[in-house]
N, C-alpha and C positions, 0 to 999 in steps of 0.2 A: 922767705919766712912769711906765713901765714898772719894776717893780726889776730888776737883774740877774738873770740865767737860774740863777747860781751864787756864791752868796758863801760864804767864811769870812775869819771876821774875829776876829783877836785881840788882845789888849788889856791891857795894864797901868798899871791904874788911878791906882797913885801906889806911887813903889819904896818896896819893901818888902811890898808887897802881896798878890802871886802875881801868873802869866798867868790871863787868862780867856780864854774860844772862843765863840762861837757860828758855826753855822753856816746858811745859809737857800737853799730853790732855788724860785724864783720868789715871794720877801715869807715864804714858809713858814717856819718854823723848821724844823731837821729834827737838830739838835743843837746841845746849850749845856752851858758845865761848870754846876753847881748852886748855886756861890755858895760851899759848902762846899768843894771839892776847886781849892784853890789851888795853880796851880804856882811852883816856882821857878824856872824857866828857861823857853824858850820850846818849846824842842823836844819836853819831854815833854806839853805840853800840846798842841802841834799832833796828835802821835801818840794823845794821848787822844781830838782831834774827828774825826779818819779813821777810827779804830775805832768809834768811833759811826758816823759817818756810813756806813759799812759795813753795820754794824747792822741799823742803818734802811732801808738799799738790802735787803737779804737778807729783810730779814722783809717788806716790802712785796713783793718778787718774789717768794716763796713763796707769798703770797698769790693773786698770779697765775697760779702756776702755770709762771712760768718757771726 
């Protein structure tokens, strides 16, 4: 079975706990929060794995040259 072309996925472990993120495109990781940087709502933690995921799209693309 294939994984998805595009996941993020977030997560709250048990309340009280923070959100977690990871994100992955094709089985890859391509951003995760650290374990350390617990959110308390979910929003801010979605807008912390887009910024990464950004991140990592831009410096991979600079790479290439696009």
């Amino acid at each position: 079975m294939k994984p998805p072309a595009f996941e993020i996925r977030l997560t709250l472990p048990a309340p009280g706990m923070g959100w977690e993120y990871v994100a992955r495109k094709q089985g890859e990781v391509i951003a995760a929060s650290d374990g350390d940087a617990k959110f308390e709502n979910v929003g801010p933690a979605f807008a912390a794995c887009i910024a990464e995921i950004n991140a990592a799209f831009s410096a991979r693309n600079s790479g290439n040259g696009k």
